[in-house]
Backbone as numpy.savetxt, mean C-alpha at the origin, in Angstrom:
# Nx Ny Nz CAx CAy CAz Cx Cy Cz
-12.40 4.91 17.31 -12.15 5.63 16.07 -13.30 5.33 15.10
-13.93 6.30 14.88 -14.85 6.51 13.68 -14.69 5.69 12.30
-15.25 5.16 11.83 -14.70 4.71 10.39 -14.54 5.68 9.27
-15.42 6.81 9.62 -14.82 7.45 8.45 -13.52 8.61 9.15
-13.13 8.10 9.50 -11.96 8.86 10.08 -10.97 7.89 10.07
-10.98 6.56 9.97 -9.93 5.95 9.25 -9.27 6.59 8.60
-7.20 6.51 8.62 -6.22 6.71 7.95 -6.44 5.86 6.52
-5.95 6.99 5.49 -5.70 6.22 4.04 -4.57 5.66 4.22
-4.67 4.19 3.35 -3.39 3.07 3.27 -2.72 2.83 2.10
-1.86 2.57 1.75 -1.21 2.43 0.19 -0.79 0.87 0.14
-1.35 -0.13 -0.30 -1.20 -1.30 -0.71 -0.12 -1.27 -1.96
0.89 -2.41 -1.03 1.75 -2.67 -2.13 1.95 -4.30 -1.71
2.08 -5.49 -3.22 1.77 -6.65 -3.58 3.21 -7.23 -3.92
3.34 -7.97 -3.36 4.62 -8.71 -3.91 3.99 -10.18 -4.76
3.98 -10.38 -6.00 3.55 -11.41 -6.61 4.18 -12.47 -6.24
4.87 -12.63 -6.26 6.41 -13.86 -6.62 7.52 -13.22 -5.80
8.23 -14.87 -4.85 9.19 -14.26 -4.35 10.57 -13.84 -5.25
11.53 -12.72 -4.94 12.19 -12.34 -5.49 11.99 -11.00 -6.51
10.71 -10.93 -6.48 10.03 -9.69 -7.25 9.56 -8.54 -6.73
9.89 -6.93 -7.57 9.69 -5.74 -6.63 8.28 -6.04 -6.22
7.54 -5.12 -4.75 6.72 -4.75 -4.56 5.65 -4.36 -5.52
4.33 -4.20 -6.02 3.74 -3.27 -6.91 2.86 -2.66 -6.58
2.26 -1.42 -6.56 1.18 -0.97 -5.74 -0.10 -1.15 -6.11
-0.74 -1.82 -5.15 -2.01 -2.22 -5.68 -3.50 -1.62 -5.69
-3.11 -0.22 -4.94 -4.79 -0.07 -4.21 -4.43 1.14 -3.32
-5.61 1.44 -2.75 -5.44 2.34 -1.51 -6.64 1.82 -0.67
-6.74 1.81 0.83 -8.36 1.68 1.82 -8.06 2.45 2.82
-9.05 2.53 3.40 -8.91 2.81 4.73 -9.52 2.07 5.39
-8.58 2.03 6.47 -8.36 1.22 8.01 -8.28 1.92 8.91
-8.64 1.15 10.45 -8.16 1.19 11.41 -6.62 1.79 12.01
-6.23 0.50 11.43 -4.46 0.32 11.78 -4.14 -0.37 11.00
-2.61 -0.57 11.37 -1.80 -1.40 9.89 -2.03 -2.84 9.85
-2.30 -3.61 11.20 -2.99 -5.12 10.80 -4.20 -5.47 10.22
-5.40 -3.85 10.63 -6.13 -4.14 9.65 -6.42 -3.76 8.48
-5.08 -2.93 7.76 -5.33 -2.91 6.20 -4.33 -3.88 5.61
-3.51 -4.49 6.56 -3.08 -5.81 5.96 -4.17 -6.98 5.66
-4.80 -7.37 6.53 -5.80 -8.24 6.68 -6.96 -7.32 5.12
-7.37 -6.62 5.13 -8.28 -5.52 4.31 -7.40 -5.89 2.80
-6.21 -5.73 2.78 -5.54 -5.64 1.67 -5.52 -6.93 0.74
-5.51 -8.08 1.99 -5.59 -9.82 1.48 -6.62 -10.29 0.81
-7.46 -9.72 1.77 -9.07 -9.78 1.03 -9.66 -9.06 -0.14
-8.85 -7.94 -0.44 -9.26 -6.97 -1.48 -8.55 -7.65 -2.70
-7.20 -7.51 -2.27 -6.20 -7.26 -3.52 -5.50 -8.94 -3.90
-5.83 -9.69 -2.92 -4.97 -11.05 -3.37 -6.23 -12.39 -2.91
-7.46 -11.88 -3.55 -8.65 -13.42 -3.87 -8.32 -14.24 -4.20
-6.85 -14.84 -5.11 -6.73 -15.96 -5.73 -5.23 -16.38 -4.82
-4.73 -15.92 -4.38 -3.71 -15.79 -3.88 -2.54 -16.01 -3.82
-2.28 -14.71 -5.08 -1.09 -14.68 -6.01 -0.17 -13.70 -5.48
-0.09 -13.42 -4.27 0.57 -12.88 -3.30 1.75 -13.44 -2.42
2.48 -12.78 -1.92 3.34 -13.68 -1.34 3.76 -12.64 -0.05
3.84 -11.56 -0.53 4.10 -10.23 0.61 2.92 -9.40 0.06
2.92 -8.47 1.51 1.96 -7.38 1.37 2.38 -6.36 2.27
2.25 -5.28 2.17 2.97 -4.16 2.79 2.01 -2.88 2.57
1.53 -2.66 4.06 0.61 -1.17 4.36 1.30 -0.18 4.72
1.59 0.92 4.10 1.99 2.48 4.23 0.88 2.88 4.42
0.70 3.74 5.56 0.02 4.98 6.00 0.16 6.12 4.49
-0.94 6.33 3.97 -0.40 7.29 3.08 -0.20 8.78 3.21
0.35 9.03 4.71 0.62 10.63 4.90 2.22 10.44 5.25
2.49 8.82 5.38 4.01 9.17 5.26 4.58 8.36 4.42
4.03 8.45 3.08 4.62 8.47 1.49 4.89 9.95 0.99
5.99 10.45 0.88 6.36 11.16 0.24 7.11 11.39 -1.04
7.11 12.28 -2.30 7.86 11.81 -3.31 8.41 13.37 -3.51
9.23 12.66 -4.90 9.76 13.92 -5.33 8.64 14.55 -6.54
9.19 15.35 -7.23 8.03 16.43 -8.06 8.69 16.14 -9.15
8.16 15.39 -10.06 8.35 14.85 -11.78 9.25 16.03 -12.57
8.92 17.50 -11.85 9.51 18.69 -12.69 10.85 18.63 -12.25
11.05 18.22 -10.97 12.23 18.70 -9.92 13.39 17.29 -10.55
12.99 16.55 -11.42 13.46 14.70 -11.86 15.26 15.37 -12.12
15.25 16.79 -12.59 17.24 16.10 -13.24 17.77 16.94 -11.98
17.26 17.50 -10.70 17.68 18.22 -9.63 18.10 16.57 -9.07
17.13 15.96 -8.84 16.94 14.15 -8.04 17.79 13.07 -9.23
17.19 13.18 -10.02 18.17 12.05 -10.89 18.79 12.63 -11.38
């Protein structure tokens, strides 16, 4: 696999245990161990991390901010 054909990743950071996820970033990778590994090195240098979690970002989907009192 090409590098620039790497999948985009959605980094999300858990600071502290007991605390939501937060999203930190986006890269592209390989695969999901290596935008975990990619993500450690990018997003948690001091290492104020505790979890880390790679989504593929073609299967993040949301709802549409207009569509909010159809969903909430």
């Amino acid at each position: 696999m090409d590098k620039n054909t790497w999948p985009l990743w959605e980094i999300f950071i858990r600071s502290k245990a007991g605390l939501d996820h937060k999203h930190a970033g986006s890269l592209h990778a390989a695969d999901a161990k290596m935008a975990i590994e990619m993500a450690r090195d990018v997003y948690t240098r001091r290492q104020e991390g505790v979890s880390i979690w790679a989504v593929e970002s073609s299967n993040l989907h949301a709802s549409n901010p207009d569509d909010a009192e159809i969903f909430l």
